[in-house]
N, C-alpha and C positions, 0 to 999 in steps of 0.2 A: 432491424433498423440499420443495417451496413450500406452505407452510402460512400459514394465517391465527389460526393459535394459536401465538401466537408466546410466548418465555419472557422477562418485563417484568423481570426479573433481567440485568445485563450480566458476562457470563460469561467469564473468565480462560483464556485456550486453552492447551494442552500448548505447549512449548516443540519439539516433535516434528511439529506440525500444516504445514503447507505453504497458502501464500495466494497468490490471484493478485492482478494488479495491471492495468488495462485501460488503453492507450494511444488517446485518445481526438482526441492533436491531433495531425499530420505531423512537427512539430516537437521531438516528444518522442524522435524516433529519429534517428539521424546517419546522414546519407544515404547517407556512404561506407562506414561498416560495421557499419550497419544496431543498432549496439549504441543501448541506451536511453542517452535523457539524463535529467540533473540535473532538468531542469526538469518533467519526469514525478511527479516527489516534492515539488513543493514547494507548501508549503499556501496555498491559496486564500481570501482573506477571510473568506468564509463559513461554512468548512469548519471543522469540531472535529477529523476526524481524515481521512489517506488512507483513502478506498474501497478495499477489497480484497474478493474473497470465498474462503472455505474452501474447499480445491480438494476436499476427499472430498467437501463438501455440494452442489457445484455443477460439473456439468465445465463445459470452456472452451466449445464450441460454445452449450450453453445461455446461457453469459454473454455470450459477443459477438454471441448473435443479440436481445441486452436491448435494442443501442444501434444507431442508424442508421449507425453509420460507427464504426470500429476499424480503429487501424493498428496493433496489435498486444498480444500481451497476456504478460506475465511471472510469471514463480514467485519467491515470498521464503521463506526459512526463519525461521519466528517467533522460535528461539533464537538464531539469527545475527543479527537484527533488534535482540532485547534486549541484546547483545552491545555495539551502537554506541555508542561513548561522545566526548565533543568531548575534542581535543588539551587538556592541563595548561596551567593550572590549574585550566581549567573543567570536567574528564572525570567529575567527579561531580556540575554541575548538570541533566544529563540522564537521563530514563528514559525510552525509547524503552518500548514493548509494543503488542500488539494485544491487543482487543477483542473481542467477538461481540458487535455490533447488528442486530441480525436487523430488517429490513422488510418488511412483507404481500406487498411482489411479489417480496423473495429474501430465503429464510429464512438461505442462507451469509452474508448481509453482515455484514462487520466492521470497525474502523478500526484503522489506525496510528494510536495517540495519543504524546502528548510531542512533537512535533515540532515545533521553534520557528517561529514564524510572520515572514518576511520584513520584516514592516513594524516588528516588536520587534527584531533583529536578524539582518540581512540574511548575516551572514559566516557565522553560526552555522548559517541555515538552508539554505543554497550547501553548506556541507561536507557536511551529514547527508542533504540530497537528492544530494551527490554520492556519499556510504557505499552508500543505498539503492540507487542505481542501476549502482554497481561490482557489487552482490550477486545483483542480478534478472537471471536466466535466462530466454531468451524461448522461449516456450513454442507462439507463433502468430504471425500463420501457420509 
C-alpha cells in the first residue's frame, strides 16, 4: 500500500487497530528474557511522537527489511495505549493516542503522541515507557 498520494489530513485511528513498534538498538531487549525494555519507548529529542506503523497497512517483514539492522519488532493495542494514564495526582495530565502520519516511503506510518519527553520530566517519562513496554508483544523474529 506505499503511495505517494498521501492524505495531508492527520487521521485519528480506531481504538481496535493494532501497531508495531521496531526495535532498532540491542539495548532495547533484555538479554535474559528477551522481553522489551523501557528504553524502546522513550522520546528522543527530536522526535514529536514514537514511530509505529499500522500492522493491516504494512506487514512486519516489509517493515524490517526498511532498516539495515532490527532486533526486533512489537505489537501495541491503540485502546490499551489510550488507556495509560500516570499514578494520582497526575492520571489526568496525560493523553497518550496515536496518529496516522503517513510518509512517501510508508504510507502505515504513525506516531504515539502525548508522551512526555525525559528532559521535561524524567519520572514521568521512565513510567509510561515502562506501561508501553509491559504492553508490547513481540512479534519478530
Amino acid at each position: 500500500m506505499e503511495t505517494d498520494n498521501l492524505p495531508e489530513v492527520i487521521v485519528r485511528l480506531d481504538c481496535s487497530c493494532i501497531v508495531n513498534r521496531v526495535m532498532l538498538r540491542a539495548r532495547q531487549i533484555d538479554p535474559d528474557t528477551g522481553d522489551f525494555l523501557p528504553d524502546m519507548f522513550m522520546l528522543r529529542s527530536k522526535e514529536e511522537g514514537l514511530s509505529v506503523d499500522i500492522a493491516s497497512m504494512r506487514d512486519v517483514e516489509t517493515t524490517v527489511s526498511s532498516f539495515k539492522k532490527v532486533h526486533g519488532v512489537g505489537s501495541l493495542h491503540i485502546g490499551r495505549i489510550r488507556e495509560i494514564r500516570l499514578t494520582p495526582p497526575k492520571q489526568n495530565q496525560l493523553k497518550l493516542d496515536v496518529e496516522h502520519r503517513p510518509k512517501p516511503s510508508n504510507s502505515a506510518h504513525s506516531e504515539i503522541i502525548g508522551v512526555p519527553r525525559p528532559e521535561h520530566n524524567e519520572a514521568d517519562a521512565e513510567y509510561i515507557a515502562g506501561k508501553l513496554a509491559e504492553m508490547c508483544r513481540k512479534i519478530w523474529p
